[in-house]
PDB file as gemmi writes it, atoms N, CA and C in Angstrom:
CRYST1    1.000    1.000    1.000  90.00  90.00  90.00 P 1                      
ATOM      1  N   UNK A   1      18.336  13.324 -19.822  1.00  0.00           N  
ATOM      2  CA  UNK A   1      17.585  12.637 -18.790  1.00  0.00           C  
ATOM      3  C   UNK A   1      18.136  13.031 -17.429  1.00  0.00           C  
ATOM      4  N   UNK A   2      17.409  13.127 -16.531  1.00  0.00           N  
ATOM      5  CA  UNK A   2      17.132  13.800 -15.412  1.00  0.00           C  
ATOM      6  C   UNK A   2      17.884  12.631 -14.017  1.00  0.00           C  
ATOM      7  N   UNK A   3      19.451  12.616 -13.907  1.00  0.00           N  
ATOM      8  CA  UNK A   3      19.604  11.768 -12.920  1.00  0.00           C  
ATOM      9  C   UNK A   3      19.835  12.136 -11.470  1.00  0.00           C  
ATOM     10  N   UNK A   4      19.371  11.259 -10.753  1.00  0.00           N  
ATOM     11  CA  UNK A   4      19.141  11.961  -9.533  1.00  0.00           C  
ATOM     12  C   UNK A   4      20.259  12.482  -8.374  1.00  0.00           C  
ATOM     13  N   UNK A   5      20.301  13.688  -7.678  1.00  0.00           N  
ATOM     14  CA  UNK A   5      21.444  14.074  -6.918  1.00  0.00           C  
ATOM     15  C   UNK A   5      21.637  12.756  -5.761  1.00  0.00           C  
ATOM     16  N   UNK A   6      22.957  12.995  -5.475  1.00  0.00           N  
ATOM     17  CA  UNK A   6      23.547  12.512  -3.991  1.00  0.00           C  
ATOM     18  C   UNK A   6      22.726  13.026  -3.039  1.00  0.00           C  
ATOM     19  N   UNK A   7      22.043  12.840  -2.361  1.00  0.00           N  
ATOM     20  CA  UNK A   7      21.545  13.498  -1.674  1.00  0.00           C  
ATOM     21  C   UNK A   7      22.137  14.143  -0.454  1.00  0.00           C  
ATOM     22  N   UNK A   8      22.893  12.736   0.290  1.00  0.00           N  
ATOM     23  CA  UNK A   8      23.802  12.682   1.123  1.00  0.00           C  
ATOM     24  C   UNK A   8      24.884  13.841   0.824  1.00  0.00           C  
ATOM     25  N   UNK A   9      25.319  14.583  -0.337  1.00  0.00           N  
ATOM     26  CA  UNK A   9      25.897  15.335  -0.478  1.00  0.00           C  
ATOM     27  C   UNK A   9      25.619  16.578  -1.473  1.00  0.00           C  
ATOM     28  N   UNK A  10      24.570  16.339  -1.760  1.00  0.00           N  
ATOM     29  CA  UNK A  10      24.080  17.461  -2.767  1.00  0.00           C  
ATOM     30  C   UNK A  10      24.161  18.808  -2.061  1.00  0.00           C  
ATOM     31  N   UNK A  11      24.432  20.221  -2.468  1.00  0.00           N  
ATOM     32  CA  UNK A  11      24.032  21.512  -2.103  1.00  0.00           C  
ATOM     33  C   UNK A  11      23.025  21.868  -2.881  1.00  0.00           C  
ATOM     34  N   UNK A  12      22.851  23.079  -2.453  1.00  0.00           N  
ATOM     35  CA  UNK A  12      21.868  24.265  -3.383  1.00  0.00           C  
ATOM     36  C   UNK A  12      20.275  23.224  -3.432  1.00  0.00           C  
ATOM     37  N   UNK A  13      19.657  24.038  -4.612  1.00  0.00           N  
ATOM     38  CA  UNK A  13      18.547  23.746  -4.568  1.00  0.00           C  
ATOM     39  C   UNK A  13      18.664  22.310  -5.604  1.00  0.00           C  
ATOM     40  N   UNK A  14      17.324  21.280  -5.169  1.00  0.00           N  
ATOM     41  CA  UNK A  14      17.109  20.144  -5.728  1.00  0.00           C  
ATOM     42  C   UNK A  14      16.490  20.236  -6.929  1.00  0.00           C  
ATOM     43  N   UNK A  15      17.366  19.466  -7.795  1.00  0.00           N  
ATOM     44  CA  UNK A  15      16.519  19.764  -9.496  1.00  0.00           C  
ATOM     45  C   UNK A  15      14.867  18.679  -9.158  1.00  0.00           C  
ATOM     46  N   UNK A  16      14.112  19.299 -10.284  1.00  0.00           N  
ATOM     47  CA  UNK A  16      12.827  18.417 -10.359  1.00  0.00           C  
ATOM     48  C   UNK A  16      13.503  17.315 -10.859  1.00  0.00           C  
ATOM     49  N   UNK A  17      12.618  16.308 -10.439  1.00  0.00           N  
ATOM     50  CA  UNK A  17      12.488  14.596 -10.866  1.00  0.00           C  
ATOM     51  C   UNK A  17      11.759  14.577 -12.240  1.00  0.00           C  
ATOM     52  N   UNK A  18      11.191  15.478 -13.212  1.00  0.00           N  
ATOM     53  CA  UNK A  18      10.735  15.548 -14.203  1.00  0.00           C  
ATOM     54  C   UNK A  18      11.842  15.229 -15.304  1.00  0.00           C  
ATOM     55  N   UNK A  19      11.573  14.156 -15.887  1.00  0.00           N  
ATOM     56  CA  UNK A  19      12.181  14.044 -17.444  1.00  0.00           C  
ATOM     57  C   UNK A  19      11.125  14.131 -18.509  1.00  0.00           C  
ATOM     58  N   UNK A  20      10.333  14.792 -18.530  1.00  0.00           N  
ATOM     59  CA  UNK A  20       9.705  14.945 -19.552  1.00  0.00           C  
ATOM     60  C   UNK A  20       9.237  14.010 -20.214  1.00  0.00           C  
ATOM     61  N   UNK A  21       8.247  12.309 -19.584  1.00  0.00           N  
ATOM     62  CA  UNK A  21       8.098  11.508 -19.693  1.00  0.00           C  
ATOM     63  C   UNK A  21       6.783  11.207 -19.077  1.00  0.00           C  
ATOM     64  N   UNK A  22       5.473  12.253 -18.919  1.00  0.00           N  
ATOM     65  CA  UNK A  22       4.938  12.237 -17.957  1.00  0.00           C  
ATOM     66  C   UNK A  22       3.084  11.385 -18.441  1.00  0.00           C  
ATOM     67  N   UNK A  23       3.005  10.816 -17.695  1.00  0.00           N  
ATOM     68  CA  UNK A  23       2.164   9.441 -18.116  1.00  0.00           C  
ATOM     69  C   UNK A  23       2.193   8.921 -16.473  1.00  0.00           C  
ATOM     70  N   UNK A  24       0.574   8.797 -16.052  1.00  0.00           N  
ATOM     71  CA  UNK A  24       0.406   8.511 -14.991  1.00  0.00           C  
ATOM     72  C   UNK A  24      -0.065   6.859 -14.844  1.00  0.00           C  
ATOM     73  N   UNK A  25       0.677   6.329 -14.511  1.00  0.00           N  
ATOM     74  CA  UNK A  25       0.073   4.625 -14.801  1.00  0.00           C  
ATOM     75  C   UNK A  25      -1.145   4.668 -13.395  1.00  0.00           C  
ATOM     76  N   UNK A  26      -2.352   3.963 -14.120  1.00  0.00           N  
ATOM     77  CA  UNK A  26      -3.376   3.862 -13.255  1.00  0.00           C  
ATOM     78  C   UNK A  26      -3.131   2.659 -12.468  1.00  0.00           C  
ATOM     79  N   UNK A  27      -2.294   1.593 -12.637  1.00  0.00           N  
ATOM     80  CA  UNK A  27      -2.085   0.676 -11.250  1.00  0.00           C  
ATOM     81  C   UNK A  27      -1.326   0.929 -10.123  1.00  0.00           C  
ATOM     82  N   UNK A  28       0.035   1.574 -10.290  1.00  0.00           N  
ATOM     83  CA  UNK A  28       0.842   1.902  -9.476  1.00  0.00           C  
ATOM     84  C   UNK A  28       0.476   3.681  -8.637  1.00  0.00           C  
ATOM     85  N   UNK A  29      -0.653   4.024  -9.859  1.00  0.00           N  
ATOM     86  CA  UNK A  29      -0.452   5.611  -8.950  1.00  0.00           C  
ATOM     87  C   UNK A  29       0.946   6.809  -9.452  1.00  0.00           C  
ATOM     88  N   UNK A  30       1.714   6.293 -10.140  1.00  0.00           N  
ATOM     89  CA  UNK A  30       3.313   6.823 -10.100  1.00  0.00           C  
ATOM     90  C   UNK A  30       3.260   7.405 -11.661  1.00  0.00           C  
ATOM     91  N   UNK A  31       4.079   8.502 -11.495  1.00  0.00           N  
ATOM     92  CA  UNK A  31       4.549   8.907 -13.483  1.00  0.00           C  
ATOM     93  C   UNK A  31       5.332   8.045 -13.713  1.00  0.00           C  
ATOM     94  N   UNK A  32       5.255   7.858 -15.107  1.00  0.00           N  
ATOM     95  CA  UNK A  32       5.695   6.661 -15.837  1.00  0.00           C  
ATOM     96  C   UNK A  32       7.574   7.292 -15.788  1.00  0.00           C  
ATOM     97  N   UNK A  33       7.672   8.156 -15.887  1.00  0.00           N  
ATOM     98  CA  UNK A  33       8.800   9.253 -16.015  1.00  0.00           C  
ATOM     99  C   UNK A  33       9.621   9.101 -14.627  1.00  0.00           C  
ATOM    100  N   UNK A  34       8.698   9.896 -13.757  1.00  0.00           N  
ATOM    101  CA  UNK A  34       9.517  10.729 -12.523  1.00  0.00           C  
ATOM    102  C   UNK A  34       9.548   9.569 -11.309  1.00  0.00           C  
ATOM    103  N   UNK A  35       8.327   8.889 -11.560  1.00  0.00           N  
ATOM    104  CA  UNK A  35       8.302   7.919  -9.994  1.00  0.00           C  
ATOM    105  C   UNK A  35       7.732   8.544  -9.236  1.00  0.00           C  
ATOM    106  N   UNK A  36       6.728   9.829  -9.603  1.00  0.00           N  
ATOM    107  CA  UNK A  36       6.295  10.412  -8.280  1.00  0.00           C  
ATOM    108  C   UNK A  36       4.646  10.265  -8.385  1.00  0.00           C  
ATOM    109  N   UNK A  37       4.305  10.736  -7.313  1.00  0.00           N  
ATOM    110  CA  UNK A  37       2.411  10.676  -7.113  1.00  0.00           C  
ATOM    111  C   UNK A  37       1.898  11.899  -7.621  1.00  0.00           C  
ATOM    112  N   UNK A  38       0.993  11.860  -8.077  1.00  0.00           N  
ATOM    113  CA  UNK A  38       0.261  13.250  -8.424  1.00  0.00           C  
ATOM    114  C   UNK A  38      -0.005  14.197  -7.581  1.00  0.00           C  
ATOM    115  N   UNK A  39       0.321  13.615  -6.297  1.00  0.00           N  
ATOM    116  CA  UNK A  39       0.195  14.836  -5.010  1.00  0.00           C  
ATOM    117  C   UNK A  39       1.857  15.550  -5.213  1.00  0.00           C  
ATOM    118  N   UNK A  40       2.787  14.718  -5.507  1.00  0.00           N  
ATOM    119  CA  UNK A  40       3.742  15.363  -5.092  1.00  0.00           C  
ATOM    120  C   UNK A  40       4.181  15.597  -6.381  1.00  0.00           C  
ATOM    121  N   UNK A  41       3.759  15.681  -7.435  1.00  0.00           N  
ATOM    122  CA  UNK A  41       4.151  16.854  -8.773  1.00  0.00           C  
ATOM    123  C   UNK A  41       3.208  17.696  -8.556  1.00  0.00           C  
ATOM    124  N   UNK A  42       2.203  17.700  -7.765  1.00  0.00           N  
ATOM    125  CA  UNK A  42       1.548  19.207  -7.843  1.00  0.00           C  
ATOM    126  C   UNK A  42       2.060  20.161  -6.578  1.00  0.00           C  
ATOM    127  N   UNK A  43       2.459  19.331  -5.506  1.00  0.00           N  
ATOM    128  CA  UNK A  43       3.093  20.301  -4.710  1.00  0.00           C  
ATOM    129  C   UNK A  43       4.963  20.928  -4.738  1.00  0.00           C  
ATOM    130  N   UNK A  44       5.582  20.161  -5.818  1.00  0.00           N  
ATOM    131  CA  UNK A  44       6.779  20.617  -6.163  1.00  0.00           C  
ATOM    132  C   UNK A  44       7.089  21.798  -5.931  1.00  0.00           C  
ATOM    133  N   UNK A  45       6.384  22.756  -6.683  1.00  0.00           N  
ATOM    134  CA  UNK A  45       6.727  24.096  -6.901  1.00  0.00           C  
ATOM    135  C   UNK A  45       6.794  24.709  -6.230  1.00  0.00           C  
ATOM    136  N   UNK A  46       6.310  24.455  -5.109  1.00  0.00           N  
ATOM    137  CA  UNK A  46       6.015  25.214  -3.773  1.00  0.00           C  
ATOM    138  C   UNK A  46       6.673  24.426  -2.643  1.00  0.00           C  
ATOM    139  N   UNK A  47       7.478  23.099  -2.552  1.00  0.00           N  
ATOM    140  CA  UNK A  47       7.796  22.537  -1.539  1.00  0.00           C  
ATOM    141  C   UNK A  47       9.142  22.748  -1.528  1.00  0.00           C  
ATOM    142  N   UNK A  48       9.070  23.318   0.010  1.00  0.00           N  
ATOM    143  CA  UNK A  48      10.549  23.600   0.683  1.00  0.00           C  
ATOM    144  C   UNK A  48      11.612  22.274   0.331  1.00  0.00           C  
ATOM    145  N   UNK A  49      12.961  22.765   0.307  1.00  0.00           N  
ATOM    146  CA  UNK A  49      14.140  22.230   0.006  1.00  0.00           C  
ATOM    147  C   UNK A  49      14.035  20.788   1.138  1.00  0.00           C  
ATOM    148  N   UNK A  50      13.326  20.563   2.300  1.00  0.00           N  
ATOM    149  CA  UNK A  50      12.909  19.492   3.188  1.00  0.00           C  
ATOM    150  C   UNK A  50      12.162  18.740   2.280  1.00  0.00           C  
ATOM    151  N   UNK A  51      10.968  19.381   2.147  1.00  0.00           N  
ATOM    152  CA  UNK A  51       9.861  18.228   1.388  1.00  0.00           C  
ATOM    153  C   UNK A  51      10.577  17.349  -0.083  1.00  0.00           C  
ATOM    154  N   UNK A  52      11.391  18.599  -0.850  1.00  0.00           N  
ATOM    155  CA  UNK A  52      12.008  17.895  -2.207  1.00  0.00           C  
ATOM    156  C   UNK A  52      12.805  16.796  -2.019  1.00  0.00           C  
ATOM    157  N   UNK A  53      13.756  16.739  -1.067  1.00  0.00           N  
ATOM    158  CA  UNK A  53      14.886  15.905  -0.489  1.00  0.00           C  
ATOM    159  C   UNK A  53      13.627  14.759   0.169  1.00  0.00           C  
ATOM    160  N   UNK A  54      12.646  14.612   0.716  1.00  0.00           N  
ATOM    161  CA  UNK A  54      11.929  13.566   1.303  1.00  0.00           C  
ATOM    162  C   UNK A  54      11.280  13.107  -0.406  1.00  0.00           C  
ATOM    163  N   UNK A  55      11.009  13.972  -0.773  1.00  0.00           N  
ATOM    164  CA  UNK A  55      10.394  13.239  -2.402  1.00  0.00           C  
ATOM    165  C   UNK A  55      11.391  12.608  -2.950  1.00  0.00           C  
ATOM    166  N   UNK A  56      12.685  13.307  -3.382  1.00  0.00           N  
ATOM    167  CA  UNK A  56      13.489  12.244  -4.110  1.00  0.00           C  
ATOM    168  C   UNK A  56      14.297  11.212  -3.409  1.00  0.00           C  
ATOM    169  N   UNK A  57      13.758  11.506  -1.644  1.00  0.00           N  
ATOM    170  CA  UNK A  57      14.052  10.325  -0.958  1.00  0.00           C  
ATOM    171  C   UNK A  57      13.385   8.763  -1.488  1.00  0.00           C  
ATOM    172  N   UNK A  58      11.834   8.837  -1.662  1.00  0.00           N  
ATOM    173  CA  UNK A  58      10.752   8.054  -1.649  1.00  0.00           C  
ATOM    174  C   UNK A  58      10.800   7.627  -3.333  1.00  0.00           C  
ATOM    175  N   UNK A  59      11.337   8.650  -4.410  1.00  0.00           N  
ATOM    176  CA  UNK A  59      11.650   7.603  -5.574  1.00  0.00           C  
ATOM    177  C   UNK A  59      12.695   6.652  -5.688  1.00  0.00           C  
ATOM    178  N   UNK A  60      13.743   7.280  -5.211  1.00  0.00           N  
ATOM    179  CA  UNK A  60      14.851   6.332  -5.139  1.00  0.00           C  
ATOM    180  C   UNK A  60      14.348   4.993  -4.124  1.00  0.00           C  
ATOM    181  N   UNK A  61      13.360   4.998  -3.023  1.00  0.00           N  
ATOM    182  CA  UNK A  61      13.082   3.918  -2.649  1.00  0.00           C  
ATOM    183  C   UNK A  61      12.345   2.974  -3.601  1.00  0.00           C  
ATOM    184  N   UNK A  62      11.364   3.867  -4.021  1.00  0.00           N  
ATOM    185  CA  UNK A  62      10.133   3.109  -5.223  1.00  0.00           C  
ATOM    186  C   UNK A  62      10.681   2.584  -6.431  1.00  0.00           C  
ATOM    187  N   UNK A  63      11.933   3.387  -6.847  1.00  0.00           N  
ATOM    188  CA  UNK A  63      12.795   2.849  -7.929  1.00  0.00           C  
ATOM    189  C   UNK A  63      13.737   1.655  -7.415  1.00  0.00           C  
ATOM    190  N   UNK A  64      14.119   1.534  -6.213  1.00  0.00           N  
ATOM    191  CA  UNK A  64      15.258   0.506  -5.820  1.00  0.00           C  
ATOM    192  C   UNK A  64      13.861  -0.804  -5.465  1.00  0.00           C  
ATOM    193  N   UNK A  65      13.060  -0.672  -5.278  1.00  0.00           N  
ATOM    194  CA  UNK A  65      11.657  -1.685  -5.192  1.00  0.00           C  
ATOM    195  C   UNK A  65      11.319  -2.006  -6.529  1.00  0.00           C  
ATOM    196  N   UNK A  66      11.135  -1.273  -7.271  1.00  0.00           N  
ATOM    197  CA  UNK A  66      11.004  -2.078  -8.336  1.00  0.00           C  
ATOM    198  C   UNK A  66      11.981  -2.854  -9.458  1.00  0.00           C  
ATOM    199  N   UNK A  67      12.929  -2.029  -9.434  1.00  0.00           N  
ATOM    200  CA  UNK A  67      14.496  -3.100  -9.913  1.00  0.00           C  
ATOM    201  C   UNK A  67      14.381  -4.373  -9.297  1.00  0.00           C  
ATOM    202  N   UNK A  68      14.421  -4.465  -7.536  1.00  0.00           N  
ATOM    203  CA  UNK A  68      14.221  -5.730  -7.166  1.00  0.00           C  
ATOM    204  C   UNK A  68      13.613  -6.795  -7.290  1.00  0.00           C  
ATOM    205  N   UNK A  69      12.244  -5.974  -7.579  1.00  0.00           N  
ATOM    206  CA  UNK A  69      10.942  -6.840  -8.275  1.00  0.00           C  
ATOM    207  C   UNK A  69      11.514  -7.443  -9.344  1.00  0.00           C  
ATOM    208  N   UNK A  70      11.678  -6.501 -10.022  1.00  0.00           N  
ATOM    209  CA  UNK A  70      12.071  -7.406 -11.856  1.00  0.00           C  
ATOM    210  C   UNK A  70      12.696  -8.344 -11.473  1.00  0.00           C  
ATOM    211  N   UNK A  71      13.879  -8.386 -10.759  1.00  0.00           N  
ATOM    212  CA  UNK A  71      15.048  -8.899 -10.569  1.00  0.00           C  
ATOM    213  C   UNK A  71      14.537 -10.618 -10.268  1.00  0.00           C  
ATOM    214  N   UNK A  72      13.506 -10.488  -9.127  1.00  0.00           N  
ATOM    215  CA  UNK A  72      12.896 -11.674  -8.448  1.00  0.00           C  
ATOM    216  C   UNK A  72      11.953 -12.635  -9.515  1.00  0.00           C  
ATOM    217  N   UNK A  73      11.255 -11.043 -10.747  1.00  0.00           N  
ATOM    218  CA  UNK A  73      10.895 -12.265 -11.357  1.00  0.00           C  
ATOM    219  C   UNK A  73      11.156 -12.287 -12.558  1.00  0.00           C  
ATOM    220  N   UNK A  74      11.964 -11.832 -13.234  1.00  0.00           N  
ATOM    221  CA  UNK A  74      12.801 -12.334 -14.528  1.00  0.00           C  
ATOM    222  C   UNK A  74      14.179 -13.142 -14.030  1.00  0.00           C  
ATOM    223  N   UNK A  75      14.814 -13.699 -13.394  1.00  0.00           N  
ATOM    224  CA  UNK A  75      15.647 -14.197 -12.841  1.00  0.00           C  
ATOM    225  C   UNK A  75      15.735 -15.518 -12.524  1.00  0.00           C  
ATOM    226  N   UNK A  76      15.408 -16.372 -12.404  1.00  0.00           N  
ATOM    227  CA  UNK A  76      14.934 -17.914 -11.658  1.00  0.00           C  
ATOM    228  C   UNK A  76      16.658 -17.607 -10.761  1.00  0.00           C  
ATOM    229  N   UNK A  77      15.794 -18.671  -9.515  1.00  0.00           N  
ATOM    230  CA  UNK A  77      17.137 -19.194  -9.126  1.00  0.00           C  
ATOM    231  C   UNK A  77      17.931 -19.665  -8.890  1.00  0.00           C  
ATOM    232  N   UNK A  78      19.403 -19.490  -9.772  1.00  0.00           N  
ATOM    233  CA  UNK A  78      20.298 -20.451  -9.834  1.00  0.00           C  
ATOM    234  C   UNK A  78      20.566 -21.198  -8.766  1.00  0.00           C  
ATOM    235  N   UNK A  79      20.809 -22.565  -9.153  1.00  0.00           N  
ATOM    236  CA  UNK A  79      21.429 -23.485  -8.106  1.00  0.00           C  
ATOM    237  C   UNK A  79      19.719 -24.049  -7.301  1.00  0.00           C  
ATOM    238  N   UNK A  80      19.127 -23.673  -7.111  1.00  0.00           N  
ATOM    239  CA  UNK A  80      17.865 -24.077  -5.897  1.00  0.00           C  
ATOM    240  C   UNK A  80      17.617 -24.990  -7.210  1.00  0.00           C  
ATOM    241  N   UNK A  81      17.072 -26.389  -6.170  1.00  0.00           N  
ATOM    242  CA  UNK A  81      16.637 -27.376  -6.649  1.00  0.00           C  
ATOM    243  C   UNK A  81      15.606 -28.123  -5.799  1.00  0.00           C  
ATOM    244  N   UNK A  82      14.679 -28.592  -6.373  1.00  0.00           N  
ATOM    245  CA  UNK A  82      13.257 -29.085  -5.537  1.00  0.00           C  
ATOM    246  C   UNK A  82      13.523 -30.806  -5.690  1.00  0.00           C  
TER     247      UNK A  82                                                      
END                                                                             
């Protein structure tokens, strides 16, 4: 499985966000796999070392958004009382 570079310190070229998991969920828009849009697995192959680093900028956001989500609602919260 495909984990993602430091970015902040990564060299060389950026591996794909592909784990071989690829399933496009029709609510979110996103691969079920990579976290990315269908615009930006089709322009991969061709996008400069800028554009890749802004893509696996925007999963790691979409991935740290949805952890939070879960978080908010599988979680109740402790201590608050009505």
């Amino acid at each position: 499985m495909m984990t993602h570079p430091d970015l902040p310190t990564h060299l060389g070229p950026l591996p794909s966000p592909c784990i071989n998991i690829c399933y496009m969920d029709p609510v979110s828009g996103l691969c079920d796999g990579c976290a990315r849009t269908i615009g930006e697995i089709a322009e991969w192959g061709a996008a400069d070392e800028a554009r890749k680093r802004a893509i696996w900028t925007a999963i790691e956001l979409r991935r740290s958004q949805a952890a939070a989500a879960t978080l908010n609602v599988s979680i109740p919260h402790a201590g608050r009382r009505r």
